[in-house]
C-alpha positions as CSV (number, residue, x, y, z in Angstrom):
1,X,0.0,0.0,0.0
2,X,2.4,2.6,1.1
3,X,4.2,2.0,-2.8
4,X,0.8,2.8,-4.3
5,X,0.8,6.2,-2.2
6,X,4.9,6.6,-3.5
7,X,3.6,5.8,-7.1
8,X,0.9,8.1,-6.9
9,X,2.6,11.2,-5.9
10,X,5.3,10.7,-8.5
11,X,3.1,10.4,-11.2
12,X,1.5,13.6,-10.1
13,X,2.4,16.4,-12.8
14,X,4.6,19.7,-11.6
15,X,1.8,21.5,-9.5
16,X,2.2,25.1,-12.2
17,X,-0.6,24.8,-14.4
18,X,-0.1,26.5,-17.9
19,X,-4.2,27.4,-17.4
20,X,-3.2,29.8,-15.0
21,X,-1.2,31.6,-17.2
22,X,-2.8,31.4,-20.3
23,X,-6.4,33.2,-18.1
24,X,-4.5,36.0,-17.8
25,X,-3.8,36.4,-21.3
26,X,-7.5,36.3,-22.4
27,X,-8.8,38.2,-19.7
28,X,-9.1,42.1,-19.7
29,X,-8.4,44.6,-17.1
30,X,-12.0,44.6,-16.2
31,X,-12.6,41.0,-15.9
32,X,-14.3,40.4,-19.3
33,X,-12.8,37.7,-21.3
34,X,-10.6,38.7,-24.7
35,X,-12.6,36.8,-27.2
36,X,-9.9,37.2,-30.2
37,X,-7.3,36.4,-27.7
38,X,-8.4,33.6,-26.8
39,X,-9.6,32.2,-30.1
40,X,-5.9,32.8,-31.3
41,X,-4.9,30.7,-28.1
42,X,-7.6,28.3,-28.5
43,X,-5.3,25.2,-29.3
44,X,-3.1,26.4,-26.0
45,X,-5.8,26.7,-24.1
46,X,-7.1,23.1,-25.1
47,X,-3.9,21.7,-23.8
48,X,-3.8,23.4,-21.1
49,X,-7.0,22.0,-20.0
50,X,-6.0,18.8,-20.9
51,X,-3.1,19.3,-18.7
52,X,-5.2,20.8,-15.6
53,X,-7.8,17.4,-16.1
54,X,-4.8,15.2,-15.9
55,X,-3.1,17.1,-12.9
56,X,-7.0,16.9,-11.4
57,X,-6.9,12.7,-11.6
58,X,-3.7,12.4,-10.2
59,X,-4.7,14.6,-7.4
60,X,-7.4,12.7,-6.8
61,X,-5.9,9.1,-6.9
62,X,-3.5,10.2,-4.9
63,X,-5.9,11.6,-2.2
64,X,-7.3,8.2,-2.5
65,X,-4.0,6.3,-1.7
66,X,-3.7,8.1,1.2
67,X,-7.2,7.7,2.8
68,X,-6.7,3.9,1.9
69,X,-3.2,3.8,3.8
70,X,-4.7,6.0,7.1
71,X,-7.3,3.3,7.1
72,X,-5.1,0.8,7.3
């Protein structure tokens, strides 16, 4: 069990999401969202996404690792 949890956190993406980023390049001073901007970075965006789902699931099975381990 506890080389599930090892496994789990080292598959676990670098934490810096490239989402992060990329909002503040489509977003305008006053909060509204760049729609030329972001249509030129549409294909960033999209793996950016992809990237912040993946980083999601391997947050998550790690959280899961380590509520099966603390019930153990």
């Amino acid at each position: 069990m506890h080389q599930a949890v090892v496994d789990a956190l080292r598959g676990m993406p670098p934490a810096r999401l490239r989402l992060i980023e990329l909002a503040w390049q489509v977003v305008r001073e006053d909060g509204s969202l760049d729609v030329e901007r972001a249509s030129f970075l549409r294909q960033e965006l999209a793996e950016a996404l992809a990237q912040a789902e993946a980083y999601g699931q391997a947050t998550r099975e790690a959280v899961r690792c380590l509520r099966q381990l603390a019930r153990s």
